[in-house]
C-alpha positions, 0 to 999 in steps of 0.5 A: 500500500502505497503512502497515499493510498494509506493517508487515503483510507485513513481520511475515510475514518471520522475518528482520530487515527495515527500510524507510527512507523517502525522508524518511530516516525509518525508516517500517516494521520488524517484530519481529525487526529491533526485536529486533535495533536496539532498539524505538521506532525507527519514525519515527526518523531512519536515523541514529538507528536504525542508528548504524554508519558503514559501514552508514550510508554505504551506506544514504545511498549507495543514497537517492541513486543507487538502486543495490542495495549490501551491508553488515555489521552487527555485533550483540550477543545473550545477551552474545556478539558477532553478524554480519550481512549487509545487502542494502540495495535501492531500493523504490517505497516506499523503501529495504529493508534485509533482514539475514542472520544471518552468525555461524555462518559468521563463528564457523566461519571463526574456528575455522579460523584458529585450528586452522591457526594452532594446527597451524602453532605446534605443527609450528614447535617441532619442525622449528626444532629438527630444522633446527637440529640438521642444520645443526649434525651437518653443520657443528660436530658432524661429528666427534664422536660423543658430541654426534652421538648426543645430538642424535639423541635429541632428534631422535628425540623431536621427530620423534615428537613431530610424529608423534603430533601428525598422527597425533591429528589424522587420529584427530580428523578421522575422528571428525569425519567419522563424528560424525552416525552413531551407531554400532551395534555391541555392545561389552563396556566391561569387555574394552575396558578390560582391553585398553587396560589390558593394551596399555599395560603399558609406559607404566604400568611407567614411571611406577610407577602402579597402576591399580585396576579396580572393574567393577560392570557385570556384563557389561552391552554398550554401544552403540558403536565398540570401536575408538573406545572403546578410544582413549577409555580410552587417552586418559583412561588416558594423560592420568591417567599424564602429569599425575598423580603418579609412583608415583600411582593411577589407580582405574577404575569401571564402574558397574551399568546404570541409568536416566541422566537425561542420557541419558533412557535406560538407560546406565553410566558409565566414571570413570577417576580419579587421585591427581595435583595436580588442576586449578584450577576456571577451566580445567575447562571449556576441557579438551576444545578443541583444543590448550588445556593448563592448562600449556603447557611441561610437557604439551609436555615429556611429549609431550601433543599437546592434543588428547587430550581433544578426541578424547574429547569428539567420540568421546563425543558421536558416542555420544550419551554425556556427559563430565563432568570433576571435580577437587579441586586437591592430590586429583586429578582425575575423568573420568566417560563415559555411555554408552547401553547396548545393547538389543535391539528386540523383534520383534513377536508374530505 
């Protein structure tokens, strides 16, 4: 086989292949591994060309003994961090390096570290304090009522706290679960949000906010999950309670159906705004993942799981809606849902 037919059939395959020669030159590469290693690497010394030990190794490994190995390759593209998989296999023309992009998997497998590590955090504080506080109704406040019943409230609360922590987990895995089927049902957004509304009365007395509703939708349906719609306006409603100001507002606005952009489609939007402190423009764009708080010890205090917004987010996308959050520290904060509205299909005229 000639060189060129040999470059030839290498550019046939969309995965990064090197083939090293026996002089230990790089002889062939086509364009994706050029895209990977940087060009001007034909003729090149491997060591030159790949520059990473482990891999370097396991080529020099494979020249010798003609045995097939494996190896990684860590990369960069668009300024974030890359893995691959290298299988490195002995040839009549040398050594092929063939490389599978891993990240996806790497990135996947990070996130699940990170989940179980966030959840094992977040269950720890309650049951330090629920042990804890056994212990001591068992040893020094057998007796005495007053502490037995101070101890028992806070119990109270952080066995609610864990409660509402694997409760908002199950709600994030079904969404999760369900987040490739779009829901079909018709749901008026208005009667959504004057339940939600009415369901939490008691919160909202509470905390003295006044919530004002301004409906422009003029009965328009959605195409949704009532169920999944109402937690949405619940979240957003809630998190407007807990981080806004007491004795504050919260203005609520469904606007008219018209054409969204974002959409490329007929939708309306929900914007649920407070009055509350704000929040600082670097942690916008990190509200919706998993347990992120812009202040640890109070979302804690008040009972946030953080994963409220996170439920919002996958509910939101599952919709094939669109979430966008505003704020102005020392005026508040926006939350602005489109949805698609609902349409009939026409049937045709026979």
């Amino acid at each position: 086989m000639t060189p060129d037919t040999t470059a030839a059939l290498l550019e046939t395959i969309p995965t990064p292949i090197i083939l090293i020669g026996r002089d230990q030159t790089v002889h062939a590469m086509n364009e994706p591994a050029e895209r990977l290693i940087g060009g001007h690497m034909k003729g090149r010394h491997y060591i030159t060309a790949l520059r990473q030990p482990y891999l370097l190794d396991k080529v020099e490994q494979v020249l010798r003994n003609g045995e097939a190995a494996d190896a990684r390759y860590l990369g960069r593209d668009a300024g974030r961090d890359t893995v691959f998989q290298v299988h490195i296999a002995n040839s009549p023309l040398g050594v092929v390096l063939s490389f599978k992009d891993k990240t996806a998997d790497e990135d996947i497998g990070q996130l699940r570290r990170d989940f179980v590590a966030n959840v094992s955090h977040e269950l720890r504080t309650p049951l330090t304090a629920l042990t804890g506080f056994i212990e001591t109704l068992r040893g020094a406040a057998k007796s005495d009522p007053v502490a037995q019943d101070r101890f028992l409230s806070i119990m109270e609360r952080e066995a609610g706290r864990m409660t509402r922590l694997v409760d908002d987990l199950l709600s994030l895995s079904r969404v999760e679960a369900e987040g490739r089927v779009r829901p079909s049902d018709k749901v008026d957004l208005s009667a959504v949000v004057s339940a939600t509304i009415a369901n939490l009365e008691p919160v909202l007395g509470q905390s003295n906010v006044q919530i004002h509703v301004d409906d422009q939708s003029d009965g328009a349906l959605v195409q949704g999950d009532q169920n999944q719609l109402r937690q949405v306006v619940s979240n957003l409603i809630e998190n407007a309670v807990k981080y806004g100001h007491v004795d504050g507002n919260i203005f609520i606005f469904i606007t008219t159906p018209s054409h969204e952009v974002a959409l490329r489609a007929e939708g309306l939007r929900l914007i649920v705004r407070d009055d509350g402190p704000g929040i600082a423009p670097h942690h916008l764009a990190r509200l919706t993942e998993r347990f992120y708080r812009v202040d640890s010890h109070r979302s804690r205090e008040i009972g946030g799981t953080g994963l409220g917004l996170a439920i919002v987010k996958h509910i939101v996308n599952r919709h094939r809606g669109r979430l966008q959050i505003d704020s102005v520290e020392g005026e508040g904060t926006i939350f602005t849902i489109v949805l698609p509205t609902f349409f009939e299909k026409q049937m045709p005229v026979t």
